[in-house]
C-alpha positions as a Markdown table, in Angstrom:
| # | Residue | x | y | z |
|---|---|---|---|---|
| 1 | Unk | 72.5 | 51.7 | 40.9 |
| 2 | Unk | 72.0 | 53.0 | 37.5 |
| 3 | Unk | 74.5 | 53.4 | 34.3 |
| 4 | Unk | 73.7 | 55.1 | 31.1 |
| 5 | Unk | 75.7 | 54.6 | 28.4 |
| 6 | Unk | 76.2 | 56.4 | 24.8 |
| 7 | Unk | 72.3 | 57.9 | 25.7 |
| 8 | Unk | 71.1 | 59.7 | 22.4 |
| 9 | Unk | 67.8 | 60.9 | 21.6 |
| 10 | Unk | 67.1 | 62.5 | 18.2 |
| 11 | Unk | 63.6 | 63.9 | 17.5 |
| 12 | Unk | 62.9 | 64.8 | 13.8 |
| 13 | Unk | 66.5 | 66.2 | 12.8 |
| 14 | Unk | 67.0 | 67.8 | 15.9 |
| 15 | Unk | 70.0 | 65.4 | 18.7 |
| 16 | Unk | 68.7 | 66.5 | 21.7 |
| 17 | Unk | 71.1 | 64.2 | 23.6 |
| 18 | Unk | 74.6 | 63.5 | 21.9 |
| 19 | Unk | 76.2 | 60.9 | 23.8 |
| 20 | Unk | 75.7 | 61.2 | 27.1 |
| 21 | Unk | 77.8 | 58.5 | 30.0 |
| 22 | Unk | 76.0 | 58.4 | 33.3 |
| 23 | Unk | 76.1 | 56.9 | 37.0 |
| 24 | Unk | 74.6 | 57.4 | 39.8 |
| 25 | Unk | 75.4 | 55.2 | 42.7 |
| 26 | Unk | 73.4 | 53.7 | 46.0 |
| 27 | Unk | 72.1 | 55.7 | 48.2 |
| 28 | Unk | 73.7 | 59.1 | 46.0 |
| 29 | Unk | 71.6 | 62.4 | 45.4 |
| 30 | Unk | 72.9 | 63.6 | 42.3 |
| 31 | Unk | 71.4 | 66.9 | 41.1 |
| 32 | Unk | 71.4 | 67.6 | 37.0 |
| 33 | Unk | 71.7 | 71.3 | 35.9 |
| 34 | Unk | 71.9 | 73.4 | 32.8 |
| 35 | Unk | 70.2 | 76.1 | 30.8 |
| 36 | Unk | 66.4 | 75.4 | 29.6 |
| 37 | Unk | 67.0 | 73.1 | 26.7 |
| 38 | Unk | 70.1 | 71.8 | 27.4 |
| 39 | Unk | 68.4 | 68.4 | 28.0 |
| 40 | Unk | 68.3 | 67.9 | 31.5 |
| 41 | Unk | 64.6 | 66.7 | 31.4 |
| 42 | Unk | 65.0 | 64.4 | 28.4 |
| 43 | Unk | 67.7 | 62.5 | 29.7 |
| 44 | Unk | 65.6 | 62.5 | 33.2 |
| 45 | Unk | 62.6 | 60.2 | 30.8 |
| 46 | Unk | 65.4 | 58.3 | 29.4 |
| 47 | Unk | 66.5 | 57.4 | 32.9 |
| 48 | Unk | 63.8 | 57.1 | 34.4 |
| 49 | Unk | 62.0 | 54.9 | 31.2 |
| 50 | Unk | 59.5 | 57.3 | 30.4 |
| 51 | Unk | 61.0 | 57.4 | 27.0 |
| 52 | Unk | 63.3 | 55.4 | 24.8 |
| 53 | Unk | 66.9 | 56.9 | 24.1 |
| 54 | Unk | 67.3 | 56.2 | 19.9 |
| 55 | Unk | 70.4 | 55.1 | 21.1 |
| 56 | Unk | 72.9 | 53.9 | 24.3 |
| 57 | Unk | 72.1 | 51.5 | 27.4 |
| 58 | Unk | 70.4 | 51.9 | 30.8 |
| 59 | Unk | 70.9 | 49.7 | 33.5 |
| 60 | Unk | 68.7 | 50.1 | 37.1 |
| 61 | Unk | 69.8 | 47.6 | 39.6 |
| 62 | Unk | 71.3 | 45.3 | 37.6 |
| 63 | Unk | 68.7 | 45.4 | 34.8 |
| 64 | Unk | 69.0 | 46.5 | 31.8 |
| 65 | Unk | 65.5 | 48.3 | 31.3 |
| 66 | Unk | 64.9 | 48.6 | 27.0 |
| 67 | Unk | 65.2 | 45.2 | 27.0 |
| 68 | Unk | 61.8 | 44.2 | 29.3 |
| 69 | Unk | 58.9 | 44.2 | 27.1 |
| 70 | Unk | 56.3 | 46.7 | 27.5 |
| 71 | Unk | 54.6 | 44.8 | 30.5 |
| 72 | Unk | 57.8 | 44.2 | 32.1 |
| 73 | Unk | 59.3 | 47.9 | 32.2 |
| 74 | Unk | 55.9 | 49.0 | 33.6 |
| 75 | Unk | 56.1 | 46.1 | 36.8 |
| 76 | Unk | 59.8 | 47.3 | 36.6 |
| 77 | Unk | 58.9 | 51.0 | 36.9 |
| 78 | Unk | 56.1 | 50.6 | 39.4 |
| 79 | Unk | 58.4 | 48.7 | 41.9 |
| 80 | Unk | 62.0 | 49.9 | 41.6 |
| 81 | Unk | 61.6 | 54.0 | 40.2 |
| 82 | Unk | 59.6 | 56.7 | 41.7 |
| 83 | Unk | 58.8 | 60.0 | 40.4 |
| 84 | Unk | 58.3 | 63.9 | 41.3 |
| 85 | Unk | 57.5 | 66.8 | 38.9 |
| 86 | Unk | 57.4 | 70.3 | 39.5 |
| 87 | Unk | 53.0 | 70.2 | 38.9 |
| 88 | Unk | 52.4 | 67.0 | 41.8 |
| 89 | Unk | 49.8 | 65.6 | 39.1 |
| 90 | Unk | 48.0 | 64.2 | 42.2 |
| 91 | Unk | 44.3 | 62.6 | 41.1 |
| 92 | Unk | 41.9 | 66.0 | 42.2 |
| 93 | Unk | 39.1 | 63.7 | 43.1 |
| 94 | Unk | 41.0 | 61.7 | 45.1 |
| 95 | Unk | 41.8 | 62.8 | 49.1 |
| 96 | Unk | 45.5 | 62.4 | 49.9 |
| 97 | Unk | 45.4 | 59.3 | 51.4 |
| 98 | Unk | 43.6 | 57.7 | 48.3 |
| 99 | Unk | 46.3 | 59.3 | 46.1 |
| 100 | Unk | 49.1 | 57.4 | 48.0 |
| 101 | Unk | 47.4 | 54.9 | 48.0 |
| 102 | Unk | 47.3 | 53.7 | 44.3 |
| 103 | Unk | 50.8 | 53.1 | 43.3 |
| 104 | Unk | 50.7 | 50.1 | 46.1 |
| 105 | Unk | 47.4 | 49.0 | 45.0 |
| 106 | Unk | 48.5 | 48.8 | 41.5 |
| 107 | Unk | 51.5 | 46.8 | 42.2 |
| 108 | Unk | 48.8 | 43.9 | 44.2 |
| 109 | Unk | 48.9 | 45.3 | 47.7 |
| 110 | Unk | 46.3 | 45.0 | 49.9 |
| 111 | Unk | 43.7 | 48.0 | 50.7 |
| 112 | Unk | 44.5 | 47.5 | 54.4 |
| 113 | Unk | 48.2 | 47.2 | 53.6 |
| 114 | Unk | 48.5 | 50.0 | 51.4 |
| 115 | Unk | 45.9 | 52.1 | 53.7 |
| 116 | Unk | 48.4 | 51.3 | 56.8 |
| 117 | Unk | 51.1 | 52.5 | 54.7 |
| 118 | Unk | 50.1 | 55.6 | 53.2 |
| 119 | Unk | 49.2 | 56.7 | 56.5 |
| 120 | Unk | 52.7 | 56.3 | 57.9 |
| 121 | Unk | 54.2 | 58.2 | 54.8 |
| 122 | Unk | 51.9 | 61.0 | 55.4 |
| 123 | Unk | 52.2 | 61.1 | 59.3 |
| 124 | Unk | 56.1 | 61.1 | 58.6 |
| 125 | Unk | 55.7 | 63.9 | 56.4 |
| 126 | Unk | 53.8 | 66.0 | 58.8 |
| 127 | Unk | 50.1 | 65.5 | 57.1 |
| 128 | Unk | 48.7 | 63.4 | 59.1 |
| 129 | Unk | 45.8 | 65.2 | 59.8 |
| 130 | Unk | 45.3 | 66.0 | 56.0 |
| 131 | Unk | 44.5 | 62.5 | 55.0 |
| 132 | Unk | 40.9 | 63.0 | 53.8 |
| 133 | Unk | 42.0 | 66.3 | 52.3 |
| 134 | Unk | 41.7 | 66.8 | 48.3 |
| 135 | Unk | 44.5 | 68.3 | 46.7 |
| 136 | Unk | 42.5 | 71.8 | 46.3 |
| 137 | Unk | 42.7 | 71.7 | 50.1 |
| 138 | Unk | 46.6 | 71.2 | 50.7 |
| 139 | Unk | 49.0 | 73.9 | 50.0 |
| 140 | Unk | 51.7 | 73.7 | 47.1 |
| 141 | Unk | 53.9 | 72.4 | 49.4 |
| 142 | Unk | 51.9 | 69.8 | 51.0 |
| 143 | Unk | 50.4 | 68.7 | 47.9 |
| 144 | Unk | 54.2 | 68.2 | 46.8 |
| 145 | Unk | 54.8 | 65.7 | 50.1 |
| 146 | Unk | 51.9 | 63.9 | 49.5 |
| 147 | Unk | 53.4 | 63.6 | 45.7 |
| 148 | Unk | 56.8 | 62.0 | 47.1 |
| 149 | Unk | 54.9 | 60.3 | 49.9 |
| 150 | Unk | 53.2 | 58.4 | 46.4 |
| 151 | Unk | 56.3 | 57.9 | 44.8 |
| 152 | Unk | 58.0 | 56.0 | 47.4 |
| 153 | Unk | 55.5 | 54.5 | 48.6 |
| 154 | Unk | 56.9 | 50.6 | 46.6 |
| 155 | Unk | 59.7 | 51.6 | 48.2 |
| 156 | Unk | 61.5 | 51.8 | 44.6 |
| 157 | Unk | 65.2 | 52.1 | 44.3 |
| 158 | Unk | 65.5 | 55.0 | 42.6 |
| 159 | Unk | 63.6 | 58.5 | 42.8 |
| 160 | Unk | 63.7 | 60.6 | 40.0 |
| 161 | Unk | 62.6 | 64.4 | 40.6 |
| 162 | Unk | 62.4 | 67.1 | 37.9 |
| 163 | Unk | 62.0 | 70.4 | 39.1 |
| 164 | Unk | 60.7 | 69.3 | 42.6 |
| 165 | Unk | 60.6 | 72.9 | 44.0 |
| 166 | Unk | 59.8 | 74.9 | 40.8 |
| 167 | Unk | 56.6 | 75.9 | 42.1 |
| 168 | Unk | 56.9 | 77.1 | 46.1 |
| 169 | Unk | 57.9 | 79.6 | 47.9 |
| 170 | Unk | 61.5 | 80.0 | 49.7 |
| 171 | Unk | 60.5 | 78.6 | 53.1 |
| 172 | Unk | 58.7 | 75.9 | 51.5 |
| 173 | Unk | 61.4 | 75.0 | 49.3 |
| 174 | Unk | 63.7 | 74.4 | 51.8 |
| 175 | Unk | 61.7 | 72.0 | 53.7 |
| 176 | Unk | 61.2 | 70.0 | 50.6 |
| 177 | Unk | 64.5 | 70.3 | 49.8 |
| 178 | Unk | 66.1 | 68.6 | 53.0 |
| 179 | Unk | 63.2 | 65.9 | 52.7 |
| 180 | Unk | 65.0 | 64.1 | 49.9 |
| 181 | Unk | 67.9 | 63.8 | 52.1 |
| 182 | Unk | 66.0 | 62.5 | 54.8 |
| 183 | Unk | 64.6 | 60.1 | 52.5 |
| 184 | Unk | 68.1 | 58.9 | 51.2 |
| 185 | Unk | 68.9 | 58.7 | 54.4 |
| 186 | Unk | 65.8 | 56.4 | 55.7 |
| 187 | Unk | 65.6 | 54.2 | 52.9 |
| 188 | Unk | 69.0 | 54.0 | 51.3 |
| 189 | Unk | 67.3 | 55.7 | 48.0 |
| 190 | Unk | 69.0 | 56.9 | 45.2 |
| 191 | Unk | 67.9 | 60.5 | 44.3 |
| 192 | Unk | 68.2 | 62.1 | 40.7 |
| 193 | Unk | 67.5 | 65.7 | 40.4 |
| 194 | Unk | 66.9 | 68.0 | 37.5 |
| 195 | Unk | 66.8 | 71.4 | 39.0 |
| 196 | Unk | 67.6 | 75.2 | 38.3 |
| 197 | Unk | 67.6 | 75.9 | 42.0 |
| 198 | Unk | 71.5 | 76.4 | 43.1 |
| 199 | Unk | 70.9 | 75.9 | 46.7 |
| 200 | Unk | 69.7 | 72.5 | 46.0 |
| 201 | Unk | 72.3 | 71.7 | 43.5 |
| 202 | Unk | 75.0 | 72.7 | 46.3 |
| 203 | Unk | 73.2 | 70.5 | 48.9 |
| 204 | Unk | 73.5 | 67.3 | 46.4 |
| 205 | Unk | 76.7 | 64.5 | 46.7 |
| 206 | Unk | 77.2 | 65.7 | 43.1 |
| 207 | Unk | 76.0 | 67.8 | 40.6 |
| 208 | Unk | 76.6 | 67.4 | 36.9 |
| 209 | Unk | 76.2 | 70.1 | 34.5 |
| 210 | Unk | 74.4 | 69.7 | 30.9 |
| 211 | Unk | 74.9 | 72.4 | 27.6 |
| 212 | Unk | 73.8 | 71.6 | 23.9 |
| 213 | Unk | 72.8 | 67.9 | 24.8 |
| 214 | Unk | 76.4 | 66.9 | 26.4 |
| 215 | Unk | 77.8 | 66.6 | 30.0 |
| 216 | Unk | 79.9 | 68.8 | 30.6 |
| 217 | Unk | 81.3 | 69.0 | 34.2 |
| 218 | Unk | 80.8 | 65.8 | 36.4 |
| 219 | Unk | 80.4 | 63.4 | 34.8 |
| 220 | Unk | 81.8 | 59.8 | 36.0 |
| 221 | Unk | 83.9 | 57.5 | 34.1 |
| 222 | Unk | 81.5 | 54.3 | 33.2 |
């Protein structure tokens, strides 16, 4: 589902990432650790096409994404990659629903369709009686389901999640931590992970481990 290939990233004089091989297959929850600023969130963007590598390859589902033009990599991005950070950055005067709502309206849905369909994420997810709720009115944790609830709701290939669980409590946490299992599980999605907390490393298919810009325990041969 996605290969990176000789991935470097040099800002200024500083190589933040120094050559870094990647794959993550179908349907895999692969969880990225390493100290703060060993690059775990840069090569995240680079993944995920939030930012160019100055060097090396990435290929999503067959495409090879720094080679779309602009216009292209954002239809690419809004239909096949989803994304989670640690701070939700949900809309604040938006309700829940509406939030959800816009990633499908963006990408020429209906308002009916993509109504019907944020309303079955967010019933899934146990909100649905918070659809009319603004994010000051939902909890950390259930602002963070109705993040992933917009993220998924293209039903992309690929979910990319940095820190997902930075922000909640240890109950919380765990309940957000086995929902991107289920959602591998319901959808088939591929799930990439930068994250501190070891629980959810261990819970992962495979965890690799960053220092100093390099992979340096599982990575897979390209």
């Amino acid at each position: 589902m996605i290969t990176a290939t000789g991935i470097e990233k040099t800002f200024g004089s500083l190589k933040v990432l120094k050559g870094i091989d990647f794959r993550a297959d179908g349907a895999e929850v692969v969880s990225i650790v390493g100290a703060s600023g060993a690059g775990k969130s840069t090569l995240l963007q680079i993944l995920g096409s939030l930012s160019d590598p100055t060097a090396g390859k990435v290929t999503i589902d067959g495409v090879d994404i720094f080679s779309l033009s602009s216009d292209e990599l954002a239809d690419f991005r809004n239909r096949k990659i989803g994304f989670v950070f640690q701070f939700h950055h949900l809309l604040p005067e938006f309700t829940a629903l509406e939030n959800v709502m816009i990633p499908a309206l963006i990408a020429g849905s209906s308002a009916p369709n993509a109504k019907s369909e944020a309303k079955r994420l967010l019933t899934d997810m146990g909100l649905g009686e918070r659809f009319d709720h603004k994010p000051s009115e939902l909890s950390g944790g259930e602002q963070q389901r109705v993040a992933i609830a917009r993220a998924i709701i293209n039903k992309p290939a690929v979910l990319f999640a940095d820190e997902p669980s930075g922000n909640l409590d240890s109950n919380t946490k765990k309940d957000i931590h086995q929902l991107f299992f289920d959602l591998r599980d319901k959808y088939g999605l591929t799930v990439i992970i930068v994250t501190h907390d070891k629980d959810l490393a261990k819970m992962s298919d495979r965890m690799i481990e960053m220092s100093d810009g390099k992979i340096v325990d599982g990575v897979l041969s390209v």
